[in-house]
DRENRO-951462 format. One line per field, with one value per residue (C-alpha): x, z, y. Coordinates in nm, 4 decimals, padded with zeros to 6 digits. Each point is the difference from the previous one (the first is absolute). Last residue first. Layout:
xx (X; ...)
zz (Z; ...)
yy (Y; ...)
REM end
This chain:
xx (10.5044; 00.1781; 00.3123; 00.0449; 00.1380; -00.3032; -00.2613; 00.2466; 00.0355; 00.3072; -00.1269; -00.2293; 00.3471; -00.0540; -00.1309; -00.3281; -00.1187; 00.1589; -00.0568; -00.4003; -00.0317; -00.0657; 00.2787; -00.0885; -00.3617; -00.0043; 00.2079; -00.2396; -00.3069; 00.2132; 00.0332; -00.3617; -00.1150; 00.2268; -00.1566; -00.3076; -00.0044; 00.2092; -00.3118; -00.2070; 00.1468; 00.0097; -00.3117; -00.1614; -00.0686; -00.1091; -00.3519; -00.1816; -00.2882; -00.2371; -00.3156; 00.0723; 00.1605; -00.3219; -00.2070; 00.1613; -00.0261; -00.3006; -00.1459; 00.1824; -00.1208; -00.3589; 00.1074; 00.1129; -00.3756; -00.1627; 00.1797; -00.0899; -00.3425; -00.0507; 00.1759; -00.2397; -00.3211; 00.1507)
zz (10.6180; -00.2255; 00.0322; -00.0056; -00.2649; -00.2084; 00.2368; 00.1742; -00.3856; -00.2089; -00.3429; -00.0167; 00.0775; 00.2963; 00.1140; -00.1290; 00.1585; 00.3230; 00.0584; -00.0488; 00.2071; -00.1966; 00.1867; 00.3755; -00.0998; -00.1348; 00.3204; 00.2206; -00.2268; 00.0025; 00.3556; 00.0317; -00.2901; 00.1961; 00.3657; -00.1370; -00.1887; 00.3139; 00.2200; -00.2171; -00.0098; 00.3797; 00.0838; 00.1440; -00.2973; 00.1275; 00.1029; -00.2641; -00.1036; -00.2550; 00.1471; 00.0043; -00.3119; -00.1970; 00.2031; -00.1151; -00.3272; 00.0304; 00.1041; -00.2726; -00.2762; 00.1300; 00.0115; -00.4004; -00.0550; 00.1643; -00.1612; -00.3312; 00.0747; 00.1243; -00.3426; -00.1690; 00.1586; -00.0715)
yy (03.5180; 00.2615; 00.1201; 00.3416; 00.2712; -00.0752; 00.1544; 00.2493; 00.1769; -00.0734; -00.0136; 00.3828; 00.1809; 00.1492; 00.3664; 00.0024; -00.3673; -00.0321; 00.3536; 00.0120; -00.3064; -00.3375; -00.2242; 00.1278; -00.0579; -00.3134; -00.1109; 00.0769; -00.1201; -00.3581; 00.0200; 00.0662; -00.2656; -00.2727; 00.1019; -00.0204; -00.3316; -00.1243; 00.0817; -00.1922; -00.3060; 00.0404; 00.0085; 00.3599; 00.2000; 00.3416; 00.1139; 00.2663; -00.2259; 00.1772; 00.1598; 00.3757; 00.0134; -00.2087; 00.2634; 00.2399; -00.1329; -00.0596; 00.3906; 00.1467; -00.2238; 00.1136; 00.3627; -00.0300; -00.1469; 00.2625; 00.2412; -00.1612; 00.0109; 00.3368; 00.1050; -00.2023; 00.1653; 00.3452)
REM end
């Protein structure tokens, strides 16, 4: 009974960090420019991964002529 005391005592203490690791960690945007183009390149890029990997773009095309290779890359 001890151990099992112990062990949930141990699972609630890995609880209570990491929400206090959550709660703590910085949550404010990139605000230099370097890193606003990171973001705006991995949301246009996210934007277009998902138009290209849809469900109908990929079971109702012949697996060579998705969006992805059908456009030029940058």
């Amino acid at each position: 009974m001890g151990s099992l005391l112990v062990m949930f005592g141990v699972f609630g203490a890995v609880a209570v960090l990491l929400i206090v690791v959550v709660l703590r960690r910085d949550r404010r945007r990139t605000h230099h420019a370097e890193g606003l183009l990171i973001e705006q390149e991995a949301r246009l890029r996210a934007q277009a991964d998902k138009v290209s990997f849809n469900s109908l773009a990929v079971h109702n095309s012949v697996p060579t002529m998705t969006d992805s290779q059908r456009r030029a890359r940058p």
